[in-house]
N, C-alpha and C positions, 0 to 999 in steps of 0.2 A: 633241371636246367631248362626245358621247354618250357616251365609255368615263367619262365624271368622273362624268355622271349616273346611271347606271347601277351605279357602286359607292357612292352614297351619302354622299359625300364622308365614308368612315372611312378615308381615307387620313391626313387634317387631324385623324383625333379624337387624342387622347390617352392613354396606356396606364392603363388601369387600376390603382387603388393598391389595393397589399397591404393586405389587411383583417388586423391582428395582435389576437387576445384571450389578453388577459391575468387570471389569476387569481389571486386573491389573496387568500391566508389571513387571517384578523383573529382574533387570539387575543383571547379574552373578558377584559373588565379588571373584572369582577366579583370582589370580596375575599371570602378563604373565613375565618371568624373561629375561632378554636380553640373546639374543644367543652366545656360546662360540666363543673366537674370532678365527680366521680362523688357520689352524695348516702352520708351518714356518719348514718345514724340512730341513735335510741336505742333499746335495748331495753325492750319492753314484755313484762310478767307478766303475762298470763290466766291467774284463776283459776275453775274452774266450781264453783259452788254452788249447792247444791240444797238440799232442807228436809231432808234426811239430813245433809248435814254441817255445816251452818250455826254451830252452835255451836263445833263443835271450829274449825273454819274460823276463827270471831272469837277464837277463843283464841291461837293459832298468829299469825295476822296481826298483830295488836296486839300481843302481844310482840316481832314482827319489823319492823313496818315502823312500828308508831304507830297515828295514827288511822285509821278504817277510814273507809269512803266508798264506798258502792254507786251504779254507776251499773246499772242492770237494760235486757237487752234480750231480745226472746224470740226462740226457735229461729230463726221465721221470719226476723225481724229478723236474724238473723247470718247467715241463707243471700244473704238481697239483699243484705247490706254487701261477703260473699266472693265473687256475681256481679257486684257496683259496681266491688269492686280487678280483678278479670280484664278488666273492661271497657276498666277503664282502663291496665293493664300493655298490651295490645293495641292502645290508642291511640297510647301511646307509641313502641310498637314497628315501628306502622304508620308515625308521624310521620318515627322514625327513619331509615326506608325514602326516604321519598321527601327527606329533606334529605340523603343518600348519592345520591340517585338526581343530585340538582338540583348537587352538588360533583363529581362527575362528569363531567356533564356542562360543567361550566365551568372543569376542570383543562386547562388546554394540556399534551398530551405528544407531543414533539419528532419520537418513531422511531415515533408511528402516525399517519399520516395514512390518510382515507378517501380511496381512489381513488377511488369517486364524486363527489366535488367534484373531483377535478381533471378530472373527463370532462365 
């Protein structure tokens, strides 16, 4: 009777179950929609006119295109409209970044997986 007490009765216990973990890839079901198509602008004519050529300018113009129609902006005015467009080319370009960044990231591909998730 003392040998039973003395082991604690884990002769009666039961064997311990296999702990199994399983991992498990989940491919993203996030839809990548096709990109807009490219933009097709119109050409615009800049003409510069100054009080030197103004005259020959309305001569030539009005024969070529009709009536004439000044809209006036000064120097400065055209340096902030051409620092406004690089602003904004740069935004776009940044934009484009991270929606390449975000389709990327949510493309499932089959022959790379990250061996850190499977550890």
């Amino acid at each position: 009777m003392s040998l039973l007490l003395l082991s604690s009765c884990s002769y009666f216990r039961e064997a311990e179950k296999e702990v199994v973990t399983v991992t498990e890839i989940v491919k993203p079901t996030i839809a990548i929609i096709d990109k807009p198509k490219s933009l097709k602008l119109d050409d615009i004519n800049w003409y510069v006119v100054t009080k030197d050529n103004i005259e020959d300018f309305k001569s030539k113009f009005a024969d070529k295109e009709g009536d004439l129609v000044f809209y006036a902006m000064s120097v400065r005015s055209y340096e902030n409209l051409a620092l406004n467009m690089a602003q904004i080319k740069e935004y776009i370009m940044k934009q484009n970044e991270i929606i390449i960044y975000y389709e990327e990231a949510v493309t499932w591909k089959e022959d790379i997986i990250d061996e850190e998730v499977l550890q």
